[in-house]
Backbone bond lengths (Angstrom), bond angles and torsions (degrees), N, CA, C in turn:
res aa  C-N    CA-C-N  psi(-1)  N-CA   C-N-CA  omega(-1)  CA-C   N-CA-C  phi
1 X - - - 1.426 - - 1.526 110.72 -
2 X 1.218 111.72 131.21 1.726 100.67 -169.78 1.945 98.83 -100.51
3 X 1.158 90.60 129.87 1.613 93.03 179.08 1.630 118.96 -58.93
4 X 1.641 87.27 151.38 1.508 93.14 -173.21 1.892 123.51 -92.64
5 X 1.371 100.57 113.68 1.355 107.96 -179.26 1.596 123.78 -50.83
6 X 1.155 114.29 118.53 1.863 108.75 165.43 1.336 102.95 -41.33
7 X 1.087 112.78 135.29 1.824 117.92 148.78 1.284 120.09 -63.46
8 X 1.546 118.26 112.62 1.149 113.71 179.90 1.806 112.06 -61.09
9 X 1.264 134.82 155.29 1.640 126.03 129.87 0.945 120.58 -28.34
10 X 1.455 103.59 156.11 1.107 106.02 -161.46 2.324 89.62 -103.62
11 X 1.493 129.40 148.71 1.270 112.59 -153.52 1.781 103.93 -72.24
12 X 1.097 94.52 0.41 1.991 83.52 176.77 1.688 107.83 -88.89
13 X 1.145 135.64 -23.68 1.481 131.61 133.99 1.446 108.77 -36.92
14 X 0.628 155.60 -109.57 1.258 159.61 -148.67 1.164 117.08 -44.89
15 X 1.587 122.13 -29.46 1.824 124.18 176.80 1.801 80.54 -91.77
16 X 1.361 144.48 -42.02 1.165 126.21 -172.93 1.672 105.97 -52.71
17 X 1.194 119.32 -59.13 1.536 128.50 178.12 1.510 106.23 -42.63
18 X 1.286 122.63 -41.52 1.350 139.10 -156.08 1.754 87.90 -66.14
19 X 1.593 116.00 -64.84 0.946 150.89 -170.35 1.427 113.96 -55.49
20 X 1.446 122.42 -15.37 1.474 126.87 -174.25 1.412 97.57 -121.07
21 X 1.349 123.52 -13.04 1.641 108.02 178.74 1.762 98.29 -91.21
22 X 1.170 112.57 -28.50 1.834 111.07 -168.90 1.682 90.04 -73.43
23 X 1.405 124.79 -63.46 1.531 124.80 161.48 1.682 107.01 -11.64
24 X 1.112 145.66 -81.01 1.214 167.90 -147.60 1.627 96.97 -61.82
25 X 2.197 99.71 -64.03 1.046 101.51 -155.18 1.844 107.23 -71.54
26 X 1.235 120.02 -24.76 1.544 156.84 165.45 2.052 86.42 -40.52
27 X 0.726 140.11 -98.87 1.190 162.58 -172.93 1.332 113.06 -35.04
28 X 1.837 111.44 -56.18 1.529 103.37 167.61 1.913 104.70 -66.01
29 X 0.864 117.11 -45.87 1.683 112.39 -179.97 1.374 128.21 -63.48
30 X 1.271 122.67 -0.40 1.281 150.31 -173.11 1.803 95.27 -105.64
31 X 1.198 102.22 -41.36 1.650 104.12 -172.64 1.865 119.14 -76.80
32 X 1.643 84.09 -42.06 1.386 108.79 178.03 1.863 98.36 -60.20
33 X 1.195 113.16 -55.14 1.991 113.24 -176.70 1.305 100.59 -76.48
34 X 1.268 140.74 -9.77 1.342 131.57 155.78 1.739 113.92 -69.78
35 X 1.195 107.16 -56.21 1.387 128.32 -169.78 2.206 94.02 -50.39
36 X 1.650 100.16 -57.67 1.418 92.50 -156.35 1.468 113.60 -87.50
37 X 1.296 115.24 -10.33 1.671 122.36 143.98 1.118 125.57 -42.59
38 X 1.280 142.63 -50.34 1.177 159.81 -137.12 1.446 95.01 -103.15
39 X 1.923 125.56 -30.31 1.549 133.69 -143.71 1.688 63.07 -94.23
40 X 1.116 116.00 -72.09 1.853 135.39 -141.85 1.415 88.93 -57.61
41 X 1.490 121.87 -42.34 1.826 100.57 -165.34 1.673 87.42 -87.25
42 X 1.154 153.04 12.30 1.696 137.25 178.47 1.520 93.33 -104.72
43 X 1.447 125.69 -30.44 1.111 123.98 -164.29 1.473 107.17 -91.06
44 X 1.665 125.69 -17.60 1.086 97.34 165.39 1.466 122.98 -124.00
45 X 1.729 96.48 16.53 1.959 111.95 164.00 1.786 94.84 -77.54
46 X 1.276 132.97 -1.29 1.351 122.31 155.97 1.250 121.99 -95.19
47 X 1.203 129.11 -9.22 1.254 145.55 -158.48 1.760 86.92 -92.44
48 X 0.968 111.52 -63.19 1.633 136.56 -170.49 1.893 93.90 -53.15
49 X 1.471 98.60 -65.40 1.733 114.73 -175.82 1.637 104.36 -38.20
50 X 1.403 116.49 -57.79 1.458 129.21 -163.52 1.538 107.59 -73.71
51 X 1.404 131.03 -30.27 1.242 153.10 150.83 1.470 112.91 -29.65
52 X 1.484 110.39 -58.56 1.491 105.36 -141.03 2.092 72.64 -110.21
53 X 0.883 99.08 -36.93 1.588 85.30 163.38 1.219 128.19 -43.11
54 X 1.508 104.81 -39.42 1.411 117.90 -174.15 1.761 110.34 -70.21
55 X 1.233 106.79 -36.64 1.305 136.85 -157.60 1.717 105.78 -55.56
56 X 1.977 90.40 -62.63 1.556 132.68 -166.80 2.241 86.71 -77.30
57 X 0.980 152.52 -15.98 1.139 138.26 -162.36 1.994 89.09 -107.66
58 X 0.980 111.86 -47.35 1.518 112.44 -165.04 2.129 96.90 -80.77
59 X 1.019 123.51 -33.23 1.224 133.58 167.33 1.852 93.95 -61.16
60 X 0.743 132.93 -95.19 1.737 135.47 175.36 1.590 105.69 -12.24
61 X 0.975 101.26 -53.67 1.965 110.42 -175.73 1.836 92.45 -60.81
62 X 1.340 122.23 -81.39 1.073 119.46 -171.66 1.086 129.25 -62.73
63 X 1.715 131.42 5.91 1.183 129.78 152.65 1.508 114.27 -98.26
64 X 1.601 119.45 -5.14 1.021 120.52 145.86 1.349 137.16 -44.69
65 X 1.458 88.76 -41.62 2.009 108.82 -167.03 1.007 102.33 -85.29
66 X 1.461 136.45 -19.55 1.389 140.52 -154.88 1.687 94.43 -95.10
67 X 1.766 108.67 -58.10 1.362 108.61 -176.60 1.253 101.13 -45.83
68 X 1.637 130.92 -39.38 1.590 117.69 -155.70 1.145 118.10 -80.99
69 X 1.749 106.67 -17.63 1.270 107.33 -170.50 1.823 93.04 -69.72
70 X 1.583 107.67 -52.02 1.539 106.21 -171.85 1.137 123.93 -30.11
71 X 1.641 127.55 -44.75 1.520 142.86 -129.21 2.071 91.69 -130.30
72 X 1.208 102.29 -24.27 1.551 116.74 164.92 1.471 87.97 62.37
73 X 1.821 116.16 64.08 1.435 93.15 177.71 2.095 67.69 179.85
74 X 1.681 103.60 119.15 1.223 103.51 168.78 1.544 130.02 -73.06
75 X 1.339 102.44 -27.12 1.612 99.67 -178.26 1.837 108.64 -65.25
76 X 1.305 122.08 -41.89 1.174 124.72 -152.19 1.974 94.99 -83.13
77 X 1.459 125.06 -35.28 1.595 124.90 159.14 1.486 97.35 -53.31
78 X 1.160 129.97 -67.62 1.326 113.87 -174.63 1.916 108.00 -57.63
79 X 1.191 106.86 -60.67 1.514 74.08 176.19 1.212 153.79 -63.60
80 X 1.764 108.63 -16.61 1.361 123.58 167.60 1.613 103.46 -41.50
81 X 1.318 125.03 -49.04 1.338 127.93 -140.00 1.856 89.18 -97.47
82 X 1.097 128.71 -40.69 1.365 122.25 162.36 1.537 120.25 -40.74
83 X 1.274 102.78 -42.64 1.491 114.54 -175.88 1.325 113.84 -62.86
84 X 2.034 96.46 -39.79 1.770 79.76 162.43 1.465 145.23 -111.41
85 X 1.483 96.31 25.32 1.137 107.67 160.99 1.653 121.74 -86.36
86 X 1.266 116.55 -13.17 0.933 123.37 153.43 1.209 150.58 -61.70
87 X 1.748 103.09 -45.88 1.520 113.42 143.19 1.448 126.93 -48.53
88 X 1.387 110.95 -58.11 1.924 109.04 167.64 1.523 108.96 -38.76
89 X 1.527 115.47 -57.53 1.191 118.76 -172.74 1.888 112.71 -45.48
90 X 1.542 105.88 -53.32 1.652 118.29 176.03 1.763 103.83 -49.67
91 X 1.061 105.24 -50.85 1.709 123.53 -155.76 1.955 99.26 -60.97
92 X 1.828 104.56 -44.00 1.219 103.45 -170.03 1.565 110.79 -89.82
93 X 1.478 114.56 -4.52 1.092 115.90 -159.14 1.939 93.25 -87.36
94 X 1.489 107.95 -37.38 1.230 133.18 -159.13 1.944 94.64 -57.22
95 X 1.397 89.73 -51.88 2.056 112.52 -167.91 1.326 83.70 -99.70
96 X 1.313 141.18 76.88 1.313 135.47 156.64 1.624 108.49 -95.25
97 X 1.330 130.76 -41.71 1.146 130.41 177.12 1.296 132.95 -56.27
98 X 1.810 101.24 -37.29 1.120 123.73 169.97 1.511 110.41 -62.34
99 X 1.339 127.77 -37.19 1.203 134.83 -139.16 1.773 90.01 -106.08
100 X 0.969 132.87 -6.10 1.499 142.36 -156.93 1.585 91.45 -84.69
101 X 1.533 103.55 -83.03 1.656 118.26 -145.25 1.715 92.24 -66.51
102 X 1.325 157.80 -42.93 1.428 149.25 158.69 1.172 109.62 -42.24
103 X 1.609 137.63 -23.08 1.443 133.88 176.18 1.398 99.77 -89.29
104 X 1.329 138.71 -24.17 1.674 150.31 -151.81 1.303 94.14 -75.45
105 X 1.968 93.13 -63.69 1.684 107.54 -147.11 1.377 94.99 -92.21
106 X 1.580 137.51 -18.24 1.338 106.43 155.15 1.448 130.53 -69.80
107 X 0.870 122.20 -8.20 1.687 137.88 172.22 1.475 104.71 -68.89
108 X 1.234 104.01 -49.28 1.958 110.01 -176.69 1.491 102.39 -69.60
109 X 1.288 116.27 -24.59 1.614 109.81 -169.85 1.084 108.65 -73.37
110 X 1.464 114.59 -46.84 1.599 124.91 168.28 1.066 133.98 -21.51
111 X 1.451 106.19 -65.38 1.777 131.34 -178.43 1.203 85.94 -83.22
112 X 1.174 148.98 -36.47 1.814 121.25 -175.80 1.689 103.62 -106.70
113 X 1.505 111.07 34.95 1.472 92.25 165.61 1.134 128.47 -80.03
114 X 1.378 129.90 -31.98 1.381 146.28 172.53 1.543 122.41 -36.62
115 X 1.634 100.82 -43.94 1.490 127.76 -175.58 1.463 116.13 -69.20
């Protein structure tokens, strides 16, 4: 009895198969350079954030010290500078709506820059 051969595919199966694993592999690696872009620009728009935070807190102190030296009286340098953080605070609170959708849609640009 002569044994019975598998039927091979026919070879356009096989470049199709070929063709759906590189697809796949194409897609997770596409996801992965999406994914670690996205880590690197959050990780160092905080880097930047914590910076200029740093920047804006030690700047506040020394225009504190400066008013006090002027007025030769620390509470009132410190309060000058409360006062205007307070005003910013009124000023941004006032234009908050305005101030929203330019903070939104640069955020959206971000996450869809890649695309």
């Amino acid at each position: 009895m002569e044994a019975e051969k598998e039927p091979t595919p026919p070879p356009i199966i096989d470049q199709l198969k070929d063709y759906a694993e590189t697809r796949i592999k194409l897609a997770k690696y596409q996801a992965i350079e999406g994914g670690t872009s996205i880590a690197a620009g959050i990780i160092s728009d905080v880097a930047v954030f914590i910076s200029m935070v740093l920047a804006f807190i030690f700047a506040s102190f020394t225009l504190a010290f400066y008013l006090a030296s002027l007025f030769n009286s620390n509470w009132i340098g410190f309060g000058c500078v409360a006062l205007i953080y307070l005003i910013i605070a009124l000023v941004v609170k006032a234009y908050k709506q305005k101030l929203e959708k330019p903070i939104v849609n640069a955020i959206i640009s971000k996450i869809f820059k890649n695309q």
